[in-house]
C-alpha positions in Angstrom: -18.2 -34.4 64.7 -20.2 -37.6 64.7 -23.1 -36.3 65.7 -23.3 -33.0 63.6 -22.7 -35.2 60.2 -25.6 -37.6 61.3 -28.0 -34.8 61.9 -26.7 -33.2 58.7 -27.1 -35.8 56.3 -30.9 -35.9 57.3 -32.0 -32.7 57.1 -30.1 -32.6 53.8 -32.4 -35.7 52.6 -35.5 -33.8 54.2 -34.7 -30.9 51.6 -33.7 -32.9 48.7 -37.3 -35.0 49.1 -39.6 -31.6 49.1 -38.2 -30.1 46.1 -37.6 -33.0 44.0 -38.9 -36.1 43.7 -39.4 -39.4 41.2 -40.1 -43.2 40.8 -38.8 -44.9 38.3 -38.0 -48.7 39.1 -34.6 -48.8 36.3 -32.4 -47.4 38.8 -32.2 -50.2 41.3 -29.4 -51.8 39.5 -27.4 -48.9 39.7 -28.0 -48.4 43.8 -27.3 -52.0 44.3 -23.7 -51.3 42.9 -22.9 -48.6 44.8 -23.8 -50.8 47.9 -21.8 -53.5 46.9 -17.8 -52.0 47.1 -17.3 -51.4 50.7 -15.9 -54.7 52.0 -15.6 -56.0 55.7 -13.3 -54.3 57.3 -12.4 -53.1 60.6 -15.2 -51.8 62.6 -12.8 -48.1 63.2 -12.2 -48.0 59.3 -16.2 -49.1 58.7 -17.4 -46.1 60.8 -15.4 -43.7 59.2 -16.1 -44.2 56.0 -19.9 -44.5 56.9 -19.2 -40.6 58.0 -17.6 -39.1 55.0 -20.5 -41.0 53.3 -22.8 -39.0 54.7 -20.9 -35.5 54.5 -21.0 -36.4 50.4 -24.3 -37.7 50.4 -25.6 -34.4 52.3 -23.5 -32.0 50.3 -24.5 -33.8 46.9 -28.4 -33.8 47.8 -28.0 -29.6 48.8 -26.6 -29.9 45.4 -29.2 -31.1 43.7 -32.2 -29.3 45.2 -29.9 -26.0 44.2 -29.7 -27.5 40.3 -33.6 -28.6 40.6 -34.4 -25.2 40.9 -32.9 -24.2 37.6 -33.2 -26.7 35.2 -34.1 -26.0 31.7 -34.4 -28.0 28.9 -31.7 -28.8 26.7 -31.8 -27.7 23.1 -33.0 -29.8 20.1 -31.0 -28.3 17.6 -27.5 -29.7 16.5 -26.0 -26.9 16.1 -25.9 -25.9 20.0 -24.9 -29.4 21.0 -21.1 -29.3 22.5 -18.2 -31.1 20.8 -18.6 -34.6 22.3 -22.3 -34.7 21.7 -22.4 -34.0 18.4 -19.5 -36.8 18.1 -22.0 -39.4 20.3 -24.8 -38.4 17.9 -22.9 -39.6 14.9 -21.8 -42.6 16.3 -25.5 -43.4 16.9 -27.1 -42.8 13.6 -23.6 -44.8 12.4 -25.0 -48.0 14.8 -28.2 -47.1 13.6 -27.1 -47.4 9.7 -25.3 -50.6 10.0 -28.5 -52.3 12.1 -30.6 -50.8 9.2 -27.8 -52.5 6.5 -28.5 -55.9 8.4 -32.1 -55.6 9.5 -31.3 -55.7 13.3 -34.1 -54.4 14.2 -36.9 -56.5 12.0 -35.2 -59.8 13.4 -33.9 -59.4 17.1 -36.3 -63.0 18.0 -34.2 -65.5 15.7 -30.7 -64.8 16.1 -30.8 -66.3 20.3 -31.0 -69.8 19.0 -29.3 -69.3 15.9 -25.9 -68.3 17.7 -26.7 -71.5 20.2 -26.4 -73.9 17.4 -23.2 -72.0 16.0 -21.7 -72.6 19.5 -22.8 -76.4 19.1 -21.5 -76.5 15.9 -18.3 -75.0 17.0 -18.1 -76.9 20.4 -18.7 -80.2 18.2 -15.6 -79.2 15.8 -13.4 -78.5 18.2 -13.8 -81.7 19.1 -13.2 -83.3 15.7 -10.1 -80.8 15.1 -7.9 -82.9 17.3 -8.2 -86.0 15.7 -8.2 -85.1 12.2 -4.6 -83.1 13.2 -3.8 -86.5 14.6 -4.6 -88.3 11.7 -2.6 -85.6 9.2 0.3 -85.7 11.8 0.6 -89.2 11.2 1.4 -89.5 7.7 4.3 -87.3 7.1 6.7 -89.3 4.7 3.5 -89.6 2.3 3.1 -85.3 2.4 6.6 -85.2 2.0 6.1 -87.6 -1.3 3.3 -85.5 -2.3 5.2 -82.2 -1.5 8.3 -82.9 -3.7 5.6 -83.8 -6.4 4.2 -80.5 -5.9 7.6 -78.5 -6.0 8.6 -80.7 -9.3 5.2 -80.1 -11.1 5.8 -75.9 -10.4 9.5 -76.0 -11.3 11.0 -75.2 -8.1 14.5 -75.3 -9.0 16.0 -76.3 -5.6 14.1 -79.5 -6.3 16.0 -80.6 -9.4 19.5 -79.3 -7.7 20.0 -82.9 -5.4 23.6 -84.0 -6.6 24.1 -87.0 -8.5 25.6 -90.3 -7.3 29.0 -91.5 -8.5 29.7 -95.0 -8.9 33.0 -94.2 -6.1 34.3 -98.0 -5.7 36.8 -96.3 -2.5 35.4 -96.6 0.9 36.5 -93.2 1.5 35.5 -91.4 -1.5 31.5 -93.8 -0.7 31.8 -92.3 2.9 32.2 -88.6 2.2 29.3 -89.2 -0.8 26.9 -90.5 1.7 27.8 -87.3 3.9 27.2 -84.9 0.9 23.9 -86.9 0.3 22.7 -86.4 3.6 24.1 -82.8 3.5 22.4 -81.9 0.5 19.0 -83.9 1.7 18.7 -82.1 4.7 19.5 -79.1 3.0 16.7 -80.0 0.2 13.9 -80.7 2.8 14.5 -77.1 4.3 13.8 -75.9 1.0 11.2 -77.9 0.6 9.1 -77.0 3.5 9.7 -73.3 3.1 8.5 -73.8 -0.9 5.8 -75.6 1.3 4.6 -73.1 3.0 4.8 -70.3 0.2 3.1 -72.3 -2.3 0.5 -74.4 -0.6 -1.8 -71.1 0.3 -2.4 -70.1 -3.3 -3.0 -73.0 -4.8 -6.0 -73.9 -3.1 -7.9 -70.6 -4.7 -7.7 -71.7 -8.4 -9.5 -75.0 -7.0 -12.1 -73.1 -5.4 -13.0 -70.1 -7.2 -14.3 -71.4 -10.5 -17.1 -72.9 -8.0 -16.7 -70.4 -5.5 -17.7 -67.5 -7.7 -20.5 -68.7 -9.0 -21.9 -68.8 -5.6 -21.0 -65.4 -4.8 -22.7 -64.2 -7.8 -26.0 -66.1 -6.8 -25.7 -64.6 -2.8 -24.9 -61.3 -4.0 -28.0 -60.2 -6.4 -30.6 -61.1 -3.1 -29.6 -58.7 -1.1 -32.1 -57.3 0.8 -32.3 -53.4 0.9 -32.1 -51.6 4.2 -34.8 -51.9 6.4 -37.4 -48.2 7.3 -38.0 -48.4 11.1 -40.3 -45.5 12.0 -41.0 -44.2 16.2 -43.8 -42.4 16.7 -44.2 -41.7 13.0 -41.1 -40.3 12.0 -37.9 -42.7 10.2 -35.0 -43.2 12.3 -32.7 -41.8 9.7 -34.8 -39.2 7.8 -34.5 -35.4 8.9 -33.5 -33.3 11.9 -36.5 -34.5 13.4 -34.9 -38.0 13.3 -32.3 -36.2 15.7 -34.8 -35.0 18.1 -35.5 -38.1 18.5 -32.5 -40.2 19.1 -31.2 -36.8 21.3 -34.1 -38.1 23.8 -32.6 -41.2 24.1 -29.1 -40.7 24.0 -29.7 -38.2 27.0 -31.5 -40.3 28.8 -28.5 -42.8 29.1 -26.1 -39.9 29.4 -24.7 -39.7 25.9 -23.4 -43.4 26.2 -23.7 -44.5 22.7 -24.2 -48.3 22.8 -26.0 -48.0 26.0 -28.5 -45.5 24.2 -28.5 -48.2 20.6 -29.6 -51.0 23.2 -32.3 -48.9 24.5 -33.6 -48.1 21.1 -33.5 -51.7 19.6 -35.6 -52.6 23.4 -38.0 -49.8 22.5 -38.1 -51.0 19.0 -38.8 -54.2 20.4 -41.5 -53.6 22.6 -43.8 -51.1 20.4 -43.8 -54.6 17.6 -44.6 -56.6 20.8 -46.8 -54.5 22.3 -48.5 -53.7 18.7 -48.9 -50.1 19.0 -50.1 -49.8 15.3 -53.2 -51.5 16.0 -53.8 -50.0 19.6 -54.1 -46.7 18.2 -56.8 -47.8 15.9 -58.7 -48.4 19.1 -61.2 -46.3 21.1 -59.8 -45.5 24.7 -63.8 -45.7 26.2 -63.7 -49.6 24.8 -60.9 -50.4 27.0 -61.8 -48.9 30.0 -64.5 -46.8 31.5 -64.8 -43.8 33.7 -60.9 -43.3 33.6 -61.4 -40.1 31.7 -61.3 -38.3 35.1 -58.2 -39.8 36.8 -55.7 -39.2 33.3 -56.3 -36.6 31.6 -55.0 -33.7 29.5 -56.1 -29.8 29.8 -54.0 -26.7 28.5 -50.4 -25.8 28.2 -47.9 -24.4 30.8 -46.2 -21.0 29.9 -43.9 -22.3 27.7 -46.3 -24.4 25.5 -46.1 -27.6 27.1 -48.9 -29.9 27.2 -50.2 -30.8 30.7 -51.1 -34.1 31.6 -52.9 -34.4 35.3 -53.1 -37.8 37.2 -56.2 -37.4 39.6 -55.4 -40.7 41.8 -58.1 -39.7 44.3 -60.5 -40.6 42.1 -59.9 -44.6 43.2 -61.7 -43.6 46.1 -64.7 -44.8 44.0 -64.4 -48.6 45.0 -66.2 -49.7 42.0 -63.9 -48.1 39.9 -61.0 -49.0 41.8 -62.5 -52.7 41.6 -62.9 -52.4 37.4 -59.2 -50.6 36.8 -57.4 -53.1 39.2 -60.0 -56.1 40.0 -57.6 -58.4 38.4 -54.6 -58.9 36.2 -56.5 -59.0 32.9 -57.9 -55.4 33.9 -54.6 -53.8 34.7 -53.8 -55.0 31.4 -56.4 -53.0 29.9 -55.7 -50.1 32.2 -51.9 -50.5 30.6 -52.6 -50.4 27.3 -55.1 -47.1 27.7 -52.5 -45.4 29.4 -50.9 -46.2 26.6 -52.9 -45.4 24.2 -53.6 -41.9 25.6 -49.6 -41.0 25.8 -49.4 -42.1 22.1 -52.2 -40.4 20.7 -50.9 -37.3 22.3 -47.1 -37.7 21.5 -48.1 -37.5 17.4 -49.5 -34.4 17.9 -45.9 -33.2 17.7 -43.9 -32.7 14.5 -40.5 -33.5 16.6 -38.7 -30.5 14.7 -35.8 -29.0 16.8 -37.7 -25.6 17.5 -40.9 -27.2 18.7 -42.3 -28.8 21.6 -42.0 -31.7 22.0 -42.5 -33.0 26.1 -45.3 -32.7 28.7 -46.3 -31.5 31.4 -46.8 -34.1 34.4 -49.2 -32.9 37.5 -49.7 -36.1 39.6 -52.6 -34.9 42.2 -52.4 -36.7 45.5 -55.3 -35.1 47.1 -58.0 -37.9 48.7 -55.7 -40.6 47.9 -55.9 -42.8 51.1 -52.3 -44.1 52.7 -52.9 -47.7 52.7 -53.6 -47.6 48.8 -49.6 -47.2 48.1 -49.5 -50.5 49.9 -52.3 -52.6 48.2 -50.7 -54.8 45.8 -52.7 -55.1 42.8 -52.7 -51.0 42.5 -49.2 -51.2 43.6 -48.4 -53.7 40.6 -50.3 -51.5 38.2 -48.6 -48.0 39.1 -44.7 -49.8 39.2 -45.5 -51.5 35.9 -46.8 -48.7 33.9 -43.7 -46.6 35.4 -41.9 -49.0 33.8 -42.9 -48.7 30.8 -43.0 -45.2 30.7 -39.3 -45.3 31.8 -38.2 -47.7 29.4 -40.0 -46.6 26.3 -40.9 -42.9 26.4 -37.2 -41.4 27.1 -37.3 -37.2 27.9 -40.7 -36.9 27.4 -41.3 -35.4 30.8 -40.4 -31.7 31.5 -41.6 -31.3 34.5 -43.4 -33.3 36.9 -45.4 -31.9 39.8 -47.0 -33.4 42.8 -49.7 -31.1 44.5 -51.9 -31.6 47.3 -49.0 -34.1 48.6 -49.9 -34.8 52.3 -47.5 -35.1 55.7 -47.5 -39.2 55.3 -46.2 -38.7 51.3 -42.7 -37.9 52.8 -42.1 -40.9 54.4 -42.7 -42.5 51.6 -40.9 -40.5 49.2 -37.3 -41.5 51.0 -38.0 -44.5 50.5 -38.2 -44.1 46.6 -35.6 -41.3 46.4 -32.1 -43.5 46.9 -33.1 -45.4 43.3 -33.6 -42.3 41.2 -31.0 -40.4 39.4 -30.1 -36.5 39.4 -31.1 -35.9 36.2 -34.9 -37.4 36.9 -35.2 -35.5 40.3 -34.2 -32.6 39.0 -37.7 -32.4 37.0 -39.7 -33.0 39.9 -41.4 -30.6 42.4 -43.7 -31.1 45.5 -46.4 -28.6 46.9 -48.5 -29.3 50.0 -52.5 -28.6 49.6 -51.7 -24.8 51.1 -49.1 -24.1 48.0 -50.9 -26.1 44.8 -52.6 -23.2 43.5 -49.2 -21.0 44.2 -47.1 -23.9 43.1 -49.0 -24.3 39.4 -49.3 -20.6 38.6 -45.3 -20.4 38.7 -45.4 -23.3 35.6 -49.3 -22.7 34.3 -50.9 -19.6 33.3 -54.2 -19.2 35.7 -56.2 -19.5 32.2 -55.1 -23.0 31.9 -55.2 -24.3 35.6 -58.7 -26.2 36.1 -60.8 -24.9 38.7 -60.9 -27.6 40.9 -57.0 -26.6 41.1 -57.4 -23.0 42.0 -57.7 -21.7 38.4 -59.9 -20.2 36.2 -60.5 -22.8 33.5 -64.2 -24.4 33.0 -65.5 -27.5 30.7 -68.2 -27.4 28.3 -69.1 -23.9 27.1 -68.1 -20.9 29.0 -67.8 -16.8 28.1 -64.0 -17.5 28.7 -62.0 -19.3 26.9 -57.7 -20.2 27.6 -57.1 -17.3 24.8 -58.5 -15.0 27.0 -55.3 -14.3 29.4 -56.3 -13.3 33.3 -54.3 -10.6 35.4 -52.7 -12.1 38.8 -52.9 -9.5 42.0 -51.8 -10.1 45.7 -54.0 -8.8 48.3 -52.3 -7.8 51.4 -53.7 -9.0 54.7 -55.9 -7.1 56.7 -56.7 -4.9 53.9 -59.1 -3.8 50.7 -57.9 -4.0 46.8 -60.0 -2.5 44.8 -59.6 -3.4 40.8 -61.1 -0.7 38.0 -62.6 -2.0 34.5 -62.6 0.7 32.4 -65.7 1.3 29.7 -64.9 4.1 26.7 -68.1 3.2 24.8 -71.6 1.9 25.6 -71.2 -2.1 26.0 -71.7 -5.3 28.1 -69.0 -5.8 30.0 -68.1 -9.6 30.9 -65.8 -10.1 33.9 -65.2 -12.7 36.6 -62.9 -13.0 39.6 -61.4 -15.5 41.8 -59.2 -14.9 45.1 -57.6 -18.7 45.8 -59.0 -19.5 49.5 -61.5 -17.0 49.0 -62.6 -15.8 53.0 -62.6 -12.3 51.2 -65.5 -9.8 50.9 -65.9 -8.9 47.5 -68.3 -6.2 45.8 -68.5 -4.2 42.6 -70.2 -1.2 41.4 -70.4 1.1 38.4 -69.2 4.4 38.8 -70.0 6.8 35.6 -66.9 9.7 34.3 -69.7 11.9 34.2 -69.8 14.6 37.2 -72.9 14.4 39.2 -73.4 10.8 37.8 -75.6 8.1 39.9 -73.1 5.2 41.1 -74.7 1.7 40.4 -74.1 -1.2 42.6 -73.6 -4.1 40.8 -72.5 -6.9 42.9 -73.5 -6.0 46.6 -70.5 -6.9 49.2 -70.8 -10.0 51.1 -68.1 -12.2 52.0 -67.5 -15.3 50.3 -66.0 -18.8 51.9 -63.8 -21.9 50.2 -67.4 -24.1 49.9 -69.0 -20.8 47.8 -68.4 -20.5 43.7 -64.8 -21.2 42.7 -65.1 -18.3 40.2 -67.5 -15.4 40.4 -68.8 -14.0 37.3 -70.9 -11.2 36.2 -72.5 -9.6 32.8 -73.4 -5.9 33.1 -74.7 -3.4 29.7 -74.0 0.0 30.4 -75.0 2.7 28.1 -72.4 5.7 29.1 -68.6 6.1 29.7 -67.3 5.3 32.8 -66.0 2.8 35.1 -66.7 -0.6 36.9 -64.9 -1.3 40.5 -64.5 -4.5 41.9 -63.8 -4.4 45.6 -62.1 -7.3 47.8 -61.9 -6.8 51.6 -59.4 -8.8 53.2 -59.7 -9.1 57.0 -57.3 -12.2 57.3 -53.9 -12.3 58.5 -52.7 -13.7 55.4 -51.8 -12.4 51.6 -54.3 -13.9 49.5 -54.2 -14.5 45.5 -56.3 -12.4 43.6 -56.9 -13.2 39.4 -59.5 -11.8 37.3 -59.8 -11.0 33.4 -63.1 -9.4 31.8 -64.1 -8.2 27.9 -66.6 -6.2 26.5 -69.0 -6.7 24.1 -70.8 -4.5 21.5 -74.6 -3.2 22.7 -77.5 -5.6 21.1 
């Protein structure tokens, strides 16, 4: 049994690292914990419990690749939010009211050393307390004096009740006197004390409040009003989009309230530190140069989801490997126009419970050389801006796919895997350099994928544009698909084609509806390799009804992907 849960728990791990996949640096904290309850024990007892370990550890990672593959995003609108989330989500905007009421969130800086002179201050009087009790202690016929002047001055009537003293001249008669005296003085201090006690508290208050009033009215007119804290352009406590936002960050911390205030006070924190207000004013080519290629945004997914890519190959370029990360003052820059790009972007949304309001992450690990993982500066950079990202932008990832990830990536993935939690994994997917393109057409429409990623969208000016939607085909190996355009009218008709991998003959000709018509040949058939044009286009006017076929030969073992869209135009 041993051996079948070691092998197990692996091969579980293996399956739970392909599918999904993050790095945030938070969750270290929370692994440490979990390592810290077993205690020494016996070696037998150690062992086993080593075992059933692993059985949960495998069985919770099949788990998780199971939930990766069908997790959705949750809804924005309150409405669909269960019972004990809509209860979390008025406790928070509760905290949040009250930190507003007391400008929390304008002052957190002062209050540190403020409270550290309040614990002097109290230290030093609980010092002094002793003594001055010492010193009241002391003195107790005098209170008693002042006491039974008290009780006489507010016509306590047990005060006026001592007996009086006869002139007895009998021993006897003087002996059972001084017994009644001490009797009734005994009895009268009793009184006295419990008058003591009820009296003494109010009297003190008609002292006080002709002066103390005053006061209150000169404290209570300066009240400051409520402070307006605004994230990403929209008040904490305004609208419903206010609740889109605080939904992100009481889901990132599970829907524990005061977990989820602390985070937004930290966030609040950081943007004022950070001064986001006057980074946006900035241009992102004054920061830094020539990253426009390694971040960069292009198209939505099929659900409307803006797609960020993250072309790390690109530091392949030493020079501008040597200007991002040369030193610490230039991953500073490269910081804050990371930044600066992930704002600029995050405004465009209007936050309102039926909109968008996450990205798309596509983290390209194509080119990227082994050792660069390992370099320090670039290391520094990366974990830091991770960081960030994971601290200050809660849920604003929907998906994040690695492509192109090579054999080596894997090995370095368990090591990063134990410190991330189920929720985060769950967003992530990995795809080899033989599944990208198949990988991104299952979250991106072929329109929107670049070119350089298997798709069909160009930069700068081109006949096609992302409205234009393309048709997806499979070609079967060892076989010819043939597509047919048809023309109703006398036109140009636009078209072009792409089979991902290509290593396919393609041809196409114009065959007229008319009977006895001359066929045209187009495109004549060659056979076109991976190094040939991405995307084959072609223009042709035709002035008669008919019909254009496109012709793809495939003499490889393998399915290939086949897209294509085309338009026509009116006659010139």
């Amino acid at each position: 049994m041993a051996e079948e849960t070691k092998k197990t728990a692996p091969e579980a791990a293996c399956e739970a690292e392909e599918v999904v996949s993050d790095v945030p640096v938070a969750e270290k904290p929370a692994s440490e914990e979990k390592e810290v309850p077993p205690q020494p024990e016996p070696e037998k007892a150690a062992e086993e419990g080593e075992k059933e370990k692993e059985k949960d550890g495998a069985a919770a990672e099949e788990e998780k690749v199971v939930e990766s593959a069908s997790f959705k995003e949750e809804s924005n609108k309150v409405d669909d939010l269960v019972d004990p989330e809509k209860k979390a989500l008025d406790e928070f905007k509760l905290l949040i009211r009250e930190a507003l009421n007391k400008h929390e969130f304008t002052a957190p800086p002062p209050p540190p050393p403020a409270k550290e002179e309040e614990k002097k201050k109290e230290e030093a009087e609980t010092e002094t307390k002793p003594e001055v009790k010492k010193d009241e202690e002391e003195p107790k016929p005098e209170e008693k004096k002042e006491e039974e002047l008290k009780i006489e001055s507010c016509d306590a009537p047990p005060a006026e009740t001592p007996p009086p003293q006869p002139a007895a001249e009998d021993p006897a008669v003087e002996k059972k006197v001084e017994e009644a005296k001490i009797e009734s003085s005994e009895a009268a201090e009793e009184i006295k004390e419990t008058i003591v006690h009820e009296v003494t508290p109010p009297t003190p208050p008609p002292c006080e409040d002709p002066a103390a009033a005053p006061a209150a009215d000169e404290e209570a007119p300066p009240s400051p009003a409520p402070e307006e804290v605004s994230i990403w352009g929209v008040p904490l406590l305004a609208d419903e989009r206010s609740d889109v936002i605080l939904l992100k960050f009481l889901r990132a911390r599970d829907f524990k309230v005061k977990e989820a205030f602390s985070m937004l006070k930290s966030v609040v924190a950081w943007r004022k530190e950070f001064n986001i207000d006057s980074l946006l004013e900035e241009e992102e080519s004054a920061i830094v140069e020539g990253l426009e290629k390694v971040v960069f945004l292009h198209g939505v997914d099929r659900e409307g989801h803006p797609i960020c890519y993250n072309a790390f190959g690109a530091f392949q370029d030493k020079e501008l490997y040597n200007n991002t990360f040369g030193d610490a003052e230039k991953r500073g820059k490269f910081l804050r126009w990371y930044i600066l790009l992930l704002e600029r972007n995050i405004r465009k949304f209007d936050f309102s419970p039926d909109s968008i309001c996450t990205i798309v992450q596509i983290t390209d690990l194509k080119n990227l050389p082994g050792l660069i993982l390992f370099k320090k500066d670039f290391r520094q950079a990366t974990n830091e801006a991770l960081q960030l990202l994971q601290d200050n932008y809660p849920e604003f990832v929907a998906k994040q796919v690695f492509i192109n990830v090579p054999w080596w990536y894997v090995a370095y993935n368990r090591l990063i895997s134990p410190f991330l939690t189920q929720r985060t994994k769950s967003k992530f997917v990995f795809a080899g350099p033989t599944k990208t393109a198949e990988t991104l057409f299952k979250y991106i429409a072929p329109e929107h994928v670049p070119v350089q990623y298997g798709g069909l969208s160009k930069e700068g000016e081109a006949e096609f544009t992302t409205a234009d939607s393309a048709t997806e085909e499979t070609i079967k190996p060892a076989s010819k698909h043939t597509v047919e355009l048809p023309v109703t009218e006398a036109c140009t008709l636009v078209w072009e084609v792409r089979v991902v991998g290509w290593e396919v003959c393609y041809g196409a000709e114009f065959v007229p509806s008319a009977e006895g018509g001359y066929t045209w040949v187009v495109q004549k058939s060659r056979k076109i390799v991976p190094g040939d044009e991405q995307v084959v286009g072609c223009s042709f006017k035709i002035g008669e009804t008919g019909k254009v076929v496109l012709t793809f030969d495939n003499q490889a073992s393998k399915k290939k992907k086949l897209l294509y869209r085309f338009k026509t135009k009116p006659s010139e």
